[in-house]
Structure formats: structure tokens, C-alpha cells
N, C-alpha and C positions, 0 to 999 in steps of 0.2 A: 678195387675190393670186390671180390664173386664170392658174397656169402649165399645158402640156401633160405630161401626164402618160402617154406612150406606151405604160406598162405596164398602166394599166387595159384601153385598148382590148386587148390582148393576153390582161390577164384574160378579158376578156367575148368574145374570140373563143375560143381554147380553150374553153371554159364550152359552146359552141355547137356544137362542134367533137365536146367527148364529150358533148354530148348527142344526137347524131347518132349518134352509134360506140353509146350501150346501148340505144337507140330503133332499130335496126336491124341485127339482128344475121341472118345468112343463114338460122337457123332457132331457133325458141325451145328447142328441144328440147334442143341445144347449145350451152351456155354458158359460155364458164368463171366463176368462181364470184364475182370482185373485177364482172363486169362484168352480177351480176342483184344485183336487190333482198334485200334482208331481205326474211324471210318475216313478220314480226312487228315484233318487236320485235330493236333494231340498228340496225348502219349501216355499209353497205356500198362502198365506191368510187364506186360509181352512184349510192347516196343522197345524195350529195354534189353531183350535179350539180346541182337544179333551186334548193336554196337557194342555191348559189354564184351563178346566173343570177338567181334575183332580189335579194340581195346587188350583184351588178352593176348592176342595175336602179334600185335604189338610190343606186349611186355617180355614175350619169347624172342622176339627180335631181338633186343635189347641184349641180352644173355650169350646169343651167338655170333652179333655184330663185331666184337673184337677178336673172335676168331676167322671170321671173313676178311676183317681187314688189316691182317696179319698172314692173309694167303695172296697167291699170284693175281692178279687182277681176272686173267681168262676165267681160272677158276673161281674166283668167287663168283663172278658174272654168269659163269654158266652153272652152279648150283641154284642161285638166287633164280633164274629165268629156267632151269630146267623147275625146282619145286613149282613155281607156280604155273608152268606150263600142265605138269602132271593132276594139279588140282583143277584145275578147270575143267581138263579132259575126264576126268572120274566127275564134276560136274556134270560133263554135259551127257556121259555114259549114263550117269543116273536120271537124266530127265529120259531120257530113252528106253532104257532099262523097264521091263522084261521085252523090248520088241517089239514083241505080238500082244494081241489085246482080243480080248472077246468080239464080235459082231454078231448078233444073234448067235446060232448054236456055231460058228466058224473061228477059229483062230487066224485072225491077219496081222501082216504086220506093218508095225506103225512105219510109217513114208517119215522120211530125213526132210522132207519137203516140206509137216507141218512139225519140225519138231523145235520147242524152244531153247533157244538159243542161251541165256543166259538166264543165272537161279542164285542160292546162295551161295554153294560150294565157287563157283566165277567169279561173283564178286570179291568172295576171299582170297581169291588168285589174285586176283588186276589189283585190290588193293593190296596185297602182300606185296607182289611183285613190285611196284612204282615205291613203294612206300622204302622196301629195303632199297632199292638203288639210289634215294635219294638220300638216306641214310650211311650209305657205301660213298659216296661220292661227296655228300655234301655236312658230314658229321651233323653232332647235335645242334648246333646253331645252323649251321642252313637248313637243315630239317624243320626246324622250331619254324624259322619265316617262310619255307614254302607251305607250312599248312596254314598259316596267316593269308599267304596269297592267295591260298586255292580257296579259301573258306570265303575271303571277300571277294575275290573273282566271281565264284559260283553265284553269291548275292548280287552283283551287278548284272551279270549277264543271264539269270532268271526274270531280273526284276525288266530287263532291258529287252527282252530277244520273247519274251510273252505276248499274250495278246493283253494290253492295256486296261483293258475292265478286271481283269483276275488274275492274271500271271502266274500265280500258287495254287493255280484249279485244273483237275486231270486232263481236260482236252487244251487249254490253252498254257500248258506248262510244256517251254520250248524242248523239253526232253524227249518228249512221246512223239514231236515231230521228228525229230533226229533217229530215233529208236525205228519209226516204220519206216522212215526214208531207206535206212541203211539195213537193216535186219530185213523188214517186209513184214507184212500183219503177220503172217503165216506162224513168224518166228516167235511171237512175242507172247505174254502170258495173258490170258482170257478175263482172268478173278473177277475183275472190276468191269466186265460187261462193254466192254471195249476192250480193242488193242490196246496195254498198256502195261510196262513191264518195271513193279518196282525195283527191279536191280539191273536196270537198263543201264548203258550206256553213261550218259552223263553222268545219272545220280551215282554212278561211279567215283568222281571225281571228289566230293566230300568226304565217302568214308577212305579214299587213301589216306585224309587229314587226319580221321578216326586211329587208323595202326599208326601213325606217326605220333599222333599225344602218348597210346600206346607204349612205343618203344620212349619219348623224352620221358616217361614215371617211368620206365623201369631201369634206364639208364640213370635215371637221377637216386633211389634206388636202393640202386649197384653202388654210385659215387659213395651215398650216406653212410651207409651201412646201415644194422640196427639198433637205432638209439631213436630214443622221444622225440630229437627236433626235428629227423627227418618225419617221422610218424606226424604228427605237430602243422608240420607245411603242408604235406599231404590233405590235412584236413581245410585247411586255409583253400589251398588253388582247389579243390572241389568244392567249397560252396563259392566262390570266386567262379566256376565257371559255369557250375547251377547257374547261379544268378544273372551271371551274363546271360547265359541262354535263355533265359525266362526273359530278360528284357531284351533281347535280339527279337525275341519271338512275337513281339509287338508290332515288327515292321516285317518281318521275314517269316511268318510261322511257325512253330516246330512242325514237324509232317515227317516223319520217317518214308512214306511213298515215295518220298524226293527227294529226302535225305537231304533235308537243308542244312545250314551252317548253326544255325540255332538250335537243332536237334542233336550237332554235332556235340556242342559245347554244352549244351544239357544233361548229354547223357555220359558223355565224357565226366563231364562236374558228379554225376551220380556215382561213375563208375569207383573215382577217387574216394569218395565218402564211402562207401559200403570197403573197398580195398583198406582203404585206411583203416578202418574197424575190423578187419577180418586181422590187420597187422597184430595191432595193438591186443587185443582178443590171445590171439594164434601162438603170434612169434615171443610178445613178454608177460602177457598173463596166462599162457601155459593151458588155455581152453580147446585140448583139442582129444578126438578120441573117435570114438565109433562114427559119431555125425560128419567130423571131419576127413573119414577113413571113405566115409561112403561116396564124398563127393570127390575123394583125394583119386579114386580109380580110374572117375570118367575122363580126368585130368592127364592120365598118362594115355592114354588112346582115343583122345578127342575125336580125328579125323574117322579112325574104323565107326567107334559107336555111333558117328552122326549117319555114314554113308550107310553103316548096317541096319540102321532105324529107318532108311530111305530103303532100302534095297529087299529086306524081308516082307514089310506089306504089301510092294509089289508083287515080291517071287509066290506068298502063297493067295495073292489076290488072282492068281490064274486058277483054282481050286475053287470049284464049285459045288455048292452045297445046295440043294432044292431047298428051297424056301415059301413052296404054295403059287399064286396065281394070280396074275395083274388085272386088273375090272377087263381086259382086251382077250382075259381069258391064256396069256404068256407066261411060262416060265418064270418064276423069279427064283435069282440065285443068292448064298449068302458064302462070303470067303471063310477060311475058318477064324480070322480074325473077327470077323463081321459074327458069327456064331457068338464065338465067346464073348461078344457086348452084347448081342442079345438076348442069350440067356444064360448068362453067369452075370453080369456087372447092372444090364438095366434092371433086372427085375430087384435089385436091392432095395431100392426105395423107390417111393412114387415122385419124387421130386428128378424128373428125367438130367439133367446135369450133376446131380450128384451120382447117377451111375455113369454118365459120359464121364467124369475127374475121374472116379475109380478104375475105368479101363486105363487112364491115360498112366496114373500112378502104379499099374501092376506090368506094365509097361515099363517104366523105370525099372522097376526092381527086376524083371526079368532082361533086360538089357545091364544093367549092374551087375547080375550075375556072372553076366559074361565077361565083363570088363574085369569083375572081381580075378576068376579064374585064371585070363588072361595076367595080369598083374603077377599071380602068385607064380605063373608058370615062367614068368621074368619073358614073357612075348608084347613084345610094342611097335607096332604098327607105325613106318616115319617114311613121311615123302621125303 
């Protein structure tokens, strides 16, 4: 049974929507506090976005899975390993992307020597990629127990391969040994004041379990069809896997930086509960309209609006705007983006985070615009 299911596409465009709104906010300095990360260990509003997105990612699988596996084996194999080969590379295009970079008044450009290696858009490859071919070869039941394996794998061999006193702490989490061994500092992301890369390497290996819950809800579904009882279970295995994760998370953390097994099943369990309700809501009480129209866009060209929200503040962050004079008596420049938070959005109010959310949300709306257009001109954007 492939009925349309108009509330996923709504999931996976909100999902894009705030991942836009905590990925650009008018300054980091100013945040309010549901819309930054955990510092650790936790899980915050924001941490919720990128397993919900490939959670989604997942549910799209699901959809196309039995038409891959109703083609020649080569080909399926090489559509599934070419998309994710092509995501990674527009990944790692985009951590590179525009090149060159200011150096005092000089444009150079950025050395491949220091550039990192692996981001969001990567991750969403390696787990795409591993996740369908497990799903191509080994259907719904072996899919089901290889995220069981990999989820309790992951837990032994964190808990086993750390250093002893803290295992689940950023310099003795056996990841970030693996990550510089094999990448090199060079490669790897800064944020956290150390070499340390949360979509490194290992912590890889749980969210492929991530798009594998994914595709079993949307496979399971597809089976149902739309009627209450699947809606019903839906509700049931989300607070079933909430609650696992909250008691996983007694021995094992929750920590998105590492993307433990607990954070797996937490937010998986989230994911269910809020889908289930968008069902229910969407599909038979008939609640859907302009709100749902606006998130229904980001949904049909996920990949463009994410890369384009990645790729515009770079391309006009080469554009510089004098900005006065450093205590050293230097130059200071403002991008035009950087302009317009500072004098259209901060001076709104005195409470400095309420004009950093306003940049972030006029932001939305002017990338919606685009996706709007796109949509109406029937242009979508597919690796």
C-alpha cells in the first residue's frame, strides 16, 4: 500500500526550517538558551534537529526502497552509492566553499591541507548510504537487528576502548582518537577548543541506526496504511523509545557530540511522538493550510535550501562593508549580512537575543521565498 502521506513532507520541511533558524542566528553571542546546543552532555531543542532530519531521511527511504528493489542489483547499487557519494562531495565542496578568505586587506585561498573533512551534509551520506544498502540486502528484519547491533556495539565499545575514568568525555571518548589518527588535527572541526569532530568518523556509526528507525516507521507506514491503529502504535513505540533512551541515558549518556545509543532512541522516541501527531492532526483531522504550506516547501527541496543557507553567507561574506576601527587603530569590516543584524534586527530591542532570533527568522522567510517560487515553478532540486 503507497498512500500519500502529506504530513511526512511537513515533517521533513519544518526539520529544515529549524535547522536554518539554530544554524543562523544574527550573532552567537546571543542566544537564547532552547535554541544552542548542550554543552556535553543533554539534549536541547536544537539537538533535536539533525536526528529528526535524518530520521526523515530515513522515512524517504522507505518510499523508494521497493522500487530499488525491483531494479537490477548494479543499478540499484550504484544509484544508492552514487546519491551518497554526490552528498558528501557538495558536503565537503561546502566546507570549502568560497576558497578564498580575507587575510588582512589580501584574498588567499583556503589550503585543502587545513580543510575539514567531514560536517553535516557527510554524515547524511555515510548514514544514507550504509543505512539503504542494509535495507537493499537485508529487508526490514535484518535492518531492524543491525540497528540493535550497531546501537549496542557502539555502547560496549565506547564504554570498552575509553579511557576508564570518563569514557563519555571529549578528550577520552575513543572517537576523537580515531578521528586525528586517521583524518589529522588539520582535518577536523575546532568549535570545541580542541581537535574534535562531532560528525566524525565513529559517531557515524549510530546515526546510520538513526535513518534505519527512519525507513522501519515509514515502511511500517506504507504497510498500515491510514487508519488509528497504525497512528495508535506510532504513539506507543515513541514513548517506548523516549523512555528507553532516558533510561539508556543513566549508563550511557545522551550526548549528541557522540551520538550515543541513548540519544539514538530518545530522539527517535521524539521523533515518533511529534510524527504521530502531525498524522493524526494532518492526515484525519483535516488541520492543515497556510502553516502547513509554509513548512510543506522546505520539504520538497530540502538538499538546495540547506546547501543555499550554507553557501549565500559565505559567497556575500566576501563583501565588505567598513565598519570603523579596531583599539589597534585596523580596519573593521561588516558583510552585508553582518550589516543587516546590525542595523535593521539588533537595534529592535534592547534585549540583544531578541534581535539575534529576528535575524534568524527573516532568514527563514526569505529562504522560503525561494523554495516558495521554486515549488510553484514545479523546479526540485534531487541527488
Amino acid at each position: 500500500m503507497n498512500q500519500r502521506f502529506y504530513s511526512l513532507d511537513v515533517f521533513r520541511g519544518a526539520t529544515v526550517a529549524l535547522m536554518i533558524l539554530v544554524n543562523n542566528p544574527g550573532t552567537w553571542s546571543h542566544i537564547y538558551g532552547p535554541l544552542k546546543h548542550a554543552d556535553w552532555h543533554g539534549c536541547t531543542p536544537t539537538d533535536l534537529v539533525f536526528p529528526f532530519f535524518l530520521f526523515a531521511v530515513g522515512n524517504a527511504l522507505a518510499f523508494v526502497m521497493p522500487k530499488m528493489q525491483q531494479m537490477e542489483r548494479a543499478a540499484a547499487l550504484t544509484k544508492i552509492l552514487k546519491r551518497g557519494a554526490l552528498i558528501f562531495i557538495i558536503g565537503l565542496l561546502l566546507n570549502w566553499f568560497p576558497f578564498v578568505r580575507w587575510e588582512g586587506q589580501e584574498l588567499v585561498f583556503k589550503l585543502f591541507s587545513t580543510l575539514r573533512i567531514f560536517g553535516v551534509l557527510q554524515r547524511i551520506a555515510l548514514a544514507y548510504t550504509f543505512a539503504a544498502l542494509i535495507a537493499y540486502f537485508w529487508k526490514v528484519r535484518g535492518a531492524f537487528f543491525s540497528a540493535i547491533v550497531i546501537l549496542l556495539g557502539y555502547w560496549v565499545l565506547t564504554a570498552q576502548m575509553g579511557h576508564p575514568d570518563d569514557p563519555y568525555s571529549l578528550e577520552n571518548f575513543w572517537g576523537t582518537h580515531i578521528d586525528r589518527y586517521l583524518l589529522g588535527n588539520d582535518h577536523l572541526y575546532k568549535g570545541e577548543g580542541v581537535p574534535f569532530d562531532p560528525e566524525g568518523i565513529v559517531s557515524t556509526f549510530p546515526a546510520i541506526a538513526q535513518v534505519i528507525f527512519g525507513y522501519l516507521v515509514g515502511d511500517y507506514i506504507q504497510q498500515k496504511g491510514k487508519n488509528t491503529d497504525m497512528v495508535a502504535n506510532l504513539f506507543v513505540a515513541g514513548v517506548v523509545l523516549w523512555l528507553a533512551g532516558m533510561a539508556w541515558g543513566l549508563v550511557f549518556p545522551i550526548n549528541k557530540k557522540i551520538w550515543t545509543s541513548s540519544y539514538v532512541l530518545y530522539t527517535t522516541g521524539l521523533a515518533l511522538l511529534i510524527l504521530a501527531t502531525m498524522i493524526q492532526l494532518i492526515e484525519f483531522r483535516g488541520w492543515k493550510g497556510r502553516w502547513s504550506r509554509f513548512f510543506d516547501v522546505f520539504g520538497k527541496n530540502p538538499l538546495f535550501i540547506f546547501v543555499l543557507s550554507g553557501l549565500l553567507p559565505k559567497t556575500l561574506g566576501l563583501i565588505r562593508i567598513p565598519n570603523g576601527f579596531n583599539d589597534e587603530g585596523q580596519p573593521k569590516y561588516l558583510s552585508p549580512l553582518g550589516w543587516f543584524y546590525e542595523n535593521i534586527c539588533k537595534p529592535v530591542s534592547d534585549v540583544p537575543e531578541n534581535g539575534s532570533l529576528l535575524y534568524a527568522v527573516l532568514l527563514i522567510i526569505g529562504y522560503w521565498a525561494i523554495a516558495w517560487w521554486m515549488d510553484k515553478k514545479k523546479i526540485y532540486v534531487k541527488v
